[in-house]
C-alpha positions, 0 to 999 in steps of 0.5 A: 931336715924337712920332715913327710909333714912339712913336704906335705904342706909344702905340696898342699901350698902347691896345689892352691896354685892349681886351684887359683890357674884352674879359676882363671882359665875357666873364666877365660874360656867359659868367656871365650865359649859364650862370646863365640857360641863354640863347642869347642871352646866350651870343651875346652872350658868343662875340662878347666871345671874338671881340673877346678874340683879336682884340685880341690879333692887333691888339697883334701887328700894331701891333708889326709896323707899328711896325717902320723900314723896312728893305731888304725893306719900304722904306715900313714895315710899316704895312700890317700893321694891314689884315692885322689887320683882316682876320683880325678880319673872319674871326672874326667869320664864324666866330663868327656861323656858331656862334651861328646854329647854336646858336640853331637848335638852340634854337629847335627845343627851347625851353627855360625860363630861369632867374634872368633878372634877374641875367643882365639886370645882368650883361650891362648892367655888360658893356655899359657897358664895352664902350661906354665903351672902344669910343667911346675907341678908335674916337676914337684910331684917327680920331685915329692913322689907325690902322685897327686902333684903328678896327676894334676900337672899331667892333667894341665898339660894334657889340658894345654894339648887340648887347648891348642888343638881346639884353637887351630881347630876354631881358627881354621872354621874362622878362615874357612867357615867350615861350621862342622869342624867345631864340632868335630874338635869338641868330639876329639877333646872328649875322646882325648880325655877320655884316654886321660882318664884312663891313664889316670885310673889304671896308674892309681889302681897299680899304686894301690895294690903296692906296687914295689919301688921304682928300680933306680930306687931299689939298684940304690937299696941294694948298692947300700946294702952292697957296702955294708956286706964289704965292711962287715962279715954279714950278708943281705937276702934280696930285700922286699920294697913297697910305697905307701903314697910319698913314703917307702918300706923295705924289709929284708933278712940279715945273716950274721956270724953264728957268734954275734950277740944280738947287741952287735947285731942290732948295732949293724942293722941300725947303721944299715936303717940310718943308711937307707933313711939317709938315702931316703928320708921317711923310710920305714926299715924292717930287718930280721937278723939270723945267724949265717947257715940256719936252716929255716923250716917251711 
């Protein structure tokens, strides 16, 4: 059974990928900018520089959720990876604020661009990559629960969303020697990932308050203990769910019989946990049993 360390270090050897798709698409379109002098190109390139640094912080936070739990954190450090989200949400701001600056400062000097086509390929080539990669991490952090697989591969597709508006829009200033509209699309790169970011911080912000688990994971929790409740004479309370970065707790009361010794009822919140561990590896399964028809004060 593969275990939260080794899932953890499978993602960390996903996000070296992002690091290696990150360097070539930079070098591709920092070359593209400079041989053209476009601000959209060069847009296009910080974004790269974006996705770069934060694939870094990605891998460093993958680390740190891959750490056991400990006296101090006692259900893991999975949250680390909101944190990385987070500090990728800020980046983006950052670089959105320079490219609008940048492109401002064109549009009030146009300036002619040189050797479009070889900035047009280049830039598709960087593209390409950044689809390709983004499509498979966006799929592996689905896959992991892993909010930091998530947010890069969202962030490279976004990034290739980008990346063609910014090549129709150079390859229309090469056809119409309309100088303005580089300018213009640096504008819309920067107000485009500025909504990115945004995205990017409120989902990481929700996850850190705990949020409850997704509802197909809790119809699922339920249906489990719904099979327990048909087989022996016990009775579920509506089961209370949380994540913590890739890892789950669920905790929920039991009624047995009045009758019961303690030995047979642990013995069935044990098969309950194994069930749910089953279902869901790695999760943490507090049950509190009670004789049926106690009246609990307060």
């Amino acid at each position: 059974m593969t275990t939260h360390q080794d899932e953890s270090r499978l993602l960390i050897r996903f996000m070296y990928l992002s690091v290696a798709a990150a360097v070539i698409t930079i070098v591709l379109k920092s070359a593209a900018a400079v041989i053209t002098g476009s601000v959209g190109f060069l847009s296009d390139a910080l974004e790269s520089g974006v996705n770069l640094v934060a694939a870094v912080v990605a891998i460093v936070a993958l680390k740190i959720a891959a750490r056991p739990a400990d006296a101090n954190h006692p259900f893991g450090h999975g949250k680390s990876e909101y944190v990385s989200a987070l500090v990728e949400g800020m980046m983006i701001f950052v670089a959105a604020a320079f490219i609008i600056v940048t492109a401002v400062q064109r549009l009030l000097d146009p300036q002619p661009l040189e050797a479009v086509g070889i900035g047009l390929v280049l830039t598709t080539a960087a593209s390409i990559l950044n689809g390709i990669v983004g499509w498979f991490l966006l799929r592996q952090g689905r896959k992991y629960r892993s909010a930091t697989l998530s947010a890069d591969g969202q962030h490279l597709l976004t990034d290739l969303l980008t990346s063609v508006g910014v090549i129709v829009g150079i390859a229309a200033v090469w056809l119409t020697g309309w100088e303005w509209l580089d300018p213009v699309i640096a504008l819309a790169v920067g107000v485009n990932i500025l909504i990115t970011g945004y995205r990017l911080l409120r989902d990481s912000l929700s996850s850190l308050i705990s949020e409850a688990l997704p509802e197909d994971e809790q119809r699922q929790i339920r249906d489990i203990l719904a099979r327990f409740r048909d087989t022996y004479p016990v009775d579920f309370e509506k089961p209370r769910t949380v994540s913590f970065g890739r890892q789950r707790q669920v905790t929920f009361i039991m009624t047995t019989p009045p009758d019961w010794t303690v030995s047979q009822a642990h013995r069935v919140s044990d098969e309950v946990e194994a069930a749910i561990d089953a279902q869901f590896p790695g999760t943490i399964s507090v049950v509190h049993f009670e004789p049926q028809g106690r009246v609990r004060r307060g």
